[in-house]
N, C-alpha and C positions, 0 to 999 in steps of 0.2 A: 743418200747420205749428205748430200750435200747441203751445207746452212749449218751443219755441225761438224763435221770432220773440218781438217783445213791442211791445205798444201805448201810446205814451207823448204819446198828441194828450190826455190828463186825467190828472188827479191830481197830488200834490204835488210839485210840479219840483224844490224840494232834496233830498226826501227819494229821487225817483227818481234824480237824478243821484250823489249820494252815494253810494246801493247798486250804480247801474248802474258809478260809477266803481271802488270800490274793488278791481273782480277785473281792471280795467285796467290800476291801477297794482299790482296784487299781479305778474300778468304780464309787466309790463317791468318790475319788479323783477329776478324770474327771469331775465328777456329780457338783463339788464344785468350780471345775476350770473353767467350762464357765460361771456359774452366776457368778462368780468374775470376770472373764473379762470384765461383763457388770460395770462392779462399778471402775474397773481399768481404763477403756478407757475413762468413763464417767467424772469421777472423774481429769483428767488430759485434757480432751480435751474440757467438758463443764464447770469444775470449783465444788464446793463444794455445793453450790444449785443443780444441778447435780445429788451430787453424793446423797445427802440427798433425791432427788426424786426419783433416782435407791430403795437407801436401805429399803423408808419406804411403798412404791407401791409393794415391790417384796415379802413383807411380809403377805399382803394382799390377793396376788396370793399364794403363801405357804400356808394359812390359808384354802383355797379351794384345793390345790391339796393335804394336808395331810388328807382332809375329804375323799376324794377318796382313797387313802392307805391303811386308814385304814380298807374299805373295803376289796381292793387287801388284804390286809395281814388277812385277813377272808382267804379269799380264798387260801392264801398260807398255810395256818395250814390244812383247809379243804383237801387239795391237800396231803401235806405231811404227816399227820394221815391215809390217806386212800392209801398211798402207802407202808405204815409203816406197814398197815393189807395185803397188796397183792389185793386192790378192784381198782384192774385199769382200769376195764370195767365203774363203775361209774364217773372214772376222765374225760371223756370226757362231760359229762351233768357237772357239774361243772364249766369245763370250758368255757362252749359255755354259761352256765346262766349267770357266772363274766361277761363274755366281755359284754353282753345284759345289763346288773347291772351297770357296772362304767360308759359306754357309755351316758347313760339315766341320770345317776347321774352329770356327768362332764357335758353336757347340761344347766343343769338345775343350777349348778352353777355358768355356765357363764352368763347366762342373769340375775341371781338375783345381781352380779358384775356389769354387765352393767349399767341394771338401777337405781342400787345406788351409782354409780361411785363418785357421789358428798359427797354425805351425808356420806358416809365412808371416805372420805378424811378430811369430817370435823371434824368429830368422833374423830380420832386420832390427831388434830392438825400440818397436813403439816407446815411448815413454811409458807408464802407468797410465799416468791423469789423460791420454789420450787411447789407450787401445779398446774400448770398449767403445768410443765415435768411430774410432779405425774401424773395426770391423762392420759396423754397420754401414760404414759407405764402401767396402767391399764388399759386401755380400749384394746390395742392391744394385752397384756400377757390374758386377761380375755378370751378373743376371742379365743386365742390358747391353753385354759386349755385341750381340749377334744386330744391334740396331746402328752398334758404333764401326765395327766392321763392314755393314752395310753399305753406309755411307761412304766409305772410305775406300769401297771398292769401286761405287757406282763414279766418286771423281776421281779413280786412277783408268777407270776405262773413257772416260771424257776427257782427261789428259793427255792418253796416249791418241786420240783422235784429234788432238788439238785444240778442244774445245775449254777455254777456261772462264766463261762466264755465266755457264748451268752450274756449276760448283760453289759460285761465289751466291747463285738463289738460295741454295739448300742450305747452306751454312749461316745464308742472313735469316732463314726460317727459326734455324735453331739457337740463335744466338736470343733472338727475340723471348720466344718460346722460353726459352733459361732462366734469361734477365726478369721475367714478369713471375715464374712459378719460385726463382729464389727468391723475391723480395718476398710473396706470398707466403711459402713455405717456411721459409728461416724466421722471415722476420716478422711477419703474420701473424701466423701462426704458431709458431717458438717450436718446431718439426727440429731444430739444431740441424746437425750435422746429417741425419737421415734428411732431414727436407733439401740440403743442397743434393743429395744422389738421386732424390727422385724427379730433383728440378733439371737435372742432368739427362737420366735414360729419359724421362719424357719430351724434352728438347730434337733428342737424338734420334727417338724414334717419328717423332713430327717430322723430321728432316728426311727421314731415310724413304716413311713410306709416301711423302708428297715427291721426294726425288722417283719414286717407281711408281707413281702413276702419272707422274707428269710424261716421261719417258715414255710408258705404256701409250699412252695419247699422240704421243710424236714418231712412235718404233719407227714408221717410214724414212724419217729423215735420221734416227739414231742409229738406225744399220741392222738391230736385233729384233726378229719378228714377235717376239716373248711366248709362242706356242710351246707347249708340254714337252713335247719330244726334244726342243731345242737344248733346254737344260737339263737333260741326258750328259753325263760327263762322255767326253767321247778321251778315249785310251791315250793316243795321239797327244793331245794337248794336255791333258794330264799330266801326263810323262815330262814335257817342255815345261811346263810349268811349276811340276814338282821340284824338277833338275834344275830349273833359271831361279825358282824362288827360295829353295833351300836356304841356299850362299845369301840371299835377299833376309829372308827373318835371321839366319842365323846371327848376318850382322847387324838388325834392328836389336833382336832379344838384347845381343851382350852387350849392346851400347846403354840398354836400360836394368840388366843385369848388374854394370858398373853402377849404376846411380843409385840401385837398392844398396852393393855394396857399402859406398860411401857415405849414403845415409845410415848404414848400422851403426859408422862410424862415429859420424854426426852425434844420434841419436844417444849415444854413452855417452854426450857430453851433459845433456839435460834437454827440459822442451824449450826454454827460450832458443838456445842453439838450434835446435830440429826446425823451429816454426821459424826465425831469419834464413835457414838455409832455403825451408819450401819456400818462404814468397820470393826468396833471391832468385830461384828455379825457376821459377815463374817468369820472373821480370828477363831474367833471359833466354827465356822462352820466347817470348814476345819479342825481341829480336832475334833471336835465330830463326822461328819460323815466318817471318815478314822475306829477311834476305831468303830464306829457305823458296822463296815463292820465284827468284829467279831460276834457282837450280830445280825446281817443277817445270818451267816453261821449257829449260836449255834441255832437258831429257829427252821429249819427243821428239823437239829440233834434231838433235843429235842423230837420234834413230830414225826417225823418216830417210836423213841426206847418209848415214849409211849402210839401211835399205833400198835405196836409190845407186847404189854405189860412187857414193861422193862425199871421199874423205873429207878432203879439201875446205869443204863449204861446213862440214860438221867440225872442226878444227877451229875455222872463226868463230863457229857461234860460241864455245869455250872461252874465246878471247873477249870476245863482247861480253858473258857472264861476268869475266875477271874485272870489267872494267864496271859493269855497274853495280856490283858487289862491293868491290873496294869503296865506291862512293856512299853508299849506305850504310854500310858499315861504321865509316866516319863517323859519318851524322848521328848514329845512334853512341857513338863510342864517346862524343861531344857530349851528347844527352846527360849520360849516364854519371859522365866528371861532374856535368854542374849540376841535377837534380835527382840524383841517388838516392840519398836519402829520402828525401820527398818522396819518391816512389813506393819506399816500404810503410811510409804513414799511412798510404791508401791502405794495407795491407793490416795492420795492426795498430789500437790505439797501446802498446805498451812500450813506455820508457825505455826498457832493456832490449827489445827487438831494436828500435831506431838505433841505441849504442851500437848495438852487434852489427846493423849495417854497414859501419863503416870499415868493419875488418872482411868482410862479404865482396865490398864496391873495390876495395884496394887490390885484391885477390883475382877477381876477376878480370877484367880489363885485360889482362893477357891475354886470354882467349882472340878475341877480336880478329886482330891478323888472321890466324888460322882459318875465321868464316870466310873470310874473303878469299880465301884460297878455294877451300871447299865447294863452293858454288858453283863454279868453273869445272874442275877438274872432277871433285864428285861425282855431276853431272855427266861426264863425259864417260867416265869407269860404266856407271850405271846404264848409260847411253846405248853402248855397245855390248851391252851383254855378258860383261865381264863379272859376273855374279862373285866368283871364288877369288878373285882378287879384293873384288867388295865386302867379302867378310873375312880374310885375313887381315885387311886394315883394319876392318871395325874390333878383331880381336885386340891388335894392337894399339887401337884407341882405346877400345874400354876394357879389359885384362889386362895386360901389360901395364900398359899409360895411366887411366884412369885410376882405379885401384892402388896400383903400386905408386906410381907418386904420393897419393893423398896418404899413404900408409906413410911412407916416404919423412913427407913435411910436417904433418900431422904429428906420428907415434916418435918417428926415427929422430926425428931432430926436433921435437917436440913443441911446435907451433900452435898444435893446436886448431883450433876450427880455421883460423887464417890458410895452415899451413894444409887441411883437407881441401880447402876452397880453390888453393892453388893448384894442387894437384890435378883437380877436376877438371879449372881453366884450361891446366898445360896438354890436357890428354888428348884434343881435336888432332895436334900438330902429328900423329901418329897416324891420321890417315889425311891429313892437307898435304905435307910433304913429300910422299910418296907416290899419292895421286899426281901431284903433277911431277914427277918426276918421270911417271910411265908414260903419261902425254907426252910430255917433250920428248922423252925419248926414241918413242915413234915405231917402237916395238907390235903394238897392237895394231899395224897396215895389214901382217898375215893374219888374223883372224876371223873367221869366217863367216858373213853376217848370218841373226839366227833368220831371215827372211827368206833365205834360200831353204831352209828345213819345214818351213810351214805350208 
């Protein structure tokens, strides 16, 4: 395993987290660059019906692949706790259960997608001049969840081995792969809105099956022999993994459960509304999951050193998170003041979306603070295994917070789309400030690593 896994219970915690972080955020870079593509090319070649079909269908598919994740991210704690003790004989049964796990699961998402393709369109309130592109980039991204899950597990088991620059391959496969078949497809060809979903699963599935044979070619140094019997789910890990990643999707679903929400809300405002909101989505996208690439590295940190039993040292690397989180944070929050606008032009050539941005840009900006907390301490809940605390927050960011503010400012006091936008920003602070509230207060020293259970 060695040349892939990596050892992080010594040495300099900034200067590891820095290098371990920067191929994380290079990757959801990428990660953020090809689904923006689909909403760029769409957005300008089919028009703002279009693009309001891209944003509010691909939220939908999000809502099923962060149920999947949050499994993988079971599995990455599992992984990097039990490398954290030295038990690398058992990392191979773990990982041959995952792949058997998400497999089964990603499945099983797609056809409940399928055959409610309608009725979830209705749920949320498509526009008109949009739900018949909606459903066709749901039905084709649905279909290709099991390539996007793939992926997604293959770099949460590389994650929790420490390894973040095989992730940052596969995602530059697929970014490529995207960028060439949407200009082909959309613009090409005139495929609309169906040609960004196939430029999509085609991408994703380039990425997932060169991620598993590239793997295949290395097993020796990846740790997993990829023989038959190995992806056997074995009972054992199953069970750990049912039990660590429940609390894991429960709180991925409801944090994009909330944003179906809020877009129903959106969505009765009209499509210029819907279509400023998707690309506003986007665009903060693109920086949460950038900083998002710190609170990827600080997670296996975390878990290796309290697998290792060393609080201590997992304690600073939180603090390191806080610190260059908050710095990036800045910078994008700089960004975002002076070239806002400019950002949505990429997004749509219509007059009325650029207007509507600026009630989007004003709204947002709150949020901010809140990432820079989250990085840190997120990481650290997540770190430790603390799954059921991770999805009582996430309830209370997106049920409580999410939702009911944007009803809130929105309906209650009648703002309007400004006052949904707000609501949305203000919802992080419901699991930023109580995450670290449980750090500092040092309560989780009795909890018992999962490394001793495996």
């Amino acid at each position: 395993m060695k040349g892939i896994s990596k050892n992080f219970t010594e040495g300099s915690i900034p200067r590891q987290l820095l290098l371990f972080a920067l191929p994380f955020m290079a990757s959801n870079a990428l990660q953020v660059f090809y689904s923006t593509i689909d909403m760029i090319v769409v957005g300008h070649y089919v028009g703002t019906p279009g693009l309001s079909a891209v944003a509010q269908s691909s939220q939908i598919v999000n809502f099923a692949t962060m149920v999947c994740l949050g499994f993988s991210n079971a599995g990455q704690v599992l992984l990097a706790q039990a490398l954290g003790a030295g038990k690398r004989k058992e990392m191979n049964d773990v990982i041959g259960t995952l792949f058997s796990f998400i497999s089964i699961l990603a499945v099983a998402l797609s056809l409940v997608m399928l055959t409610l393709q309608v009725p979830i369109l209705w749920a949320i309130k498509i526009p008109s001049e949009s739900f018949e592109m909606a459903r066709e980039y749901l039905v084709i991204c649905a279909a290709g969840l099991i390539f996007t899950a793939g992926y997604n597990l293959v770099s949460a088991v590389l994650r929790g081995m420490g390894d973040a620059k095989r992730p940052f391959l596969f995602i530059g496969i697929a970014s490529i792969v995207n960028l060439v078949l949407d200009l082909l497809f959309v613009g090409g060809l005139g495929m609309g809105v169906a040609g960004a979903a196939w430029a999509t699963v085609i991408g994703q599935a380039v990425s997932f099956l060169f991620s598993i044979y590239y793997l295949y070619r290395r097993r020796a140094l990846f740790g997993f022999d990829f023989r038959r019997e190995s992806f056997r789910p074995n009972r054992r890990y199953v069970s750990m993994i049912a039990s660590l990643g429940t609390p894991m999707a429960i709180q991925s679903g409801f944090i994009n459960l909330s944003m179906l929400a809020v877009n129903a809300m959106i969505n009765s405002i009209g499509v210029v509304a819907s279509a400023t909101f998707g690309a506003g989505v986007r665009i903060d996208d693109i920086i949460n999951k950038i900083s998002q690439g710190i609170q990827y590295a600080a997670v296996p940190m975390i878990s290796q050193n309290i697998g290792a039993k060393n609080p201590e040292r997992a304690k600073r690397v939180v603090y390191s998170a806080w610190v260059f989180s908050f710095i990036l944070t800045s910078v994008f929050l700089l960004l975002y003041i002076t070239l806002g606008r400019e950002l949505f032009m990429l997004f749509s050539d219509d007059p009325l979306v650029h207007d509507k941005s600026s009630e989007f840009i004003s709204a947002i900006l709150y949020m901010f603070p809140a990432f820079s907390i989250m990085r840190g301490s997120g990481a650290f809940v997540q770190g430790i295994g603390n799954a059921k605390l991770g999805m009582v927050l996430a309830m209370l960011d997106g049920v409580v917070l999410r939702i009911g503010l944007s009803w809130f400012f929105g309906i209650f006091l009648g703002y309007g789309f400004f006052g949904f936008v707000l609501g949305y920003g203000l919802a992080p602070y419901g699991y930023a400030i109580p995450s670290m509230i449980y750090f500092l207060c040092g309560r989780w020293k009795s909890k018992r690593a999962l490394a001793e259970k495996i």
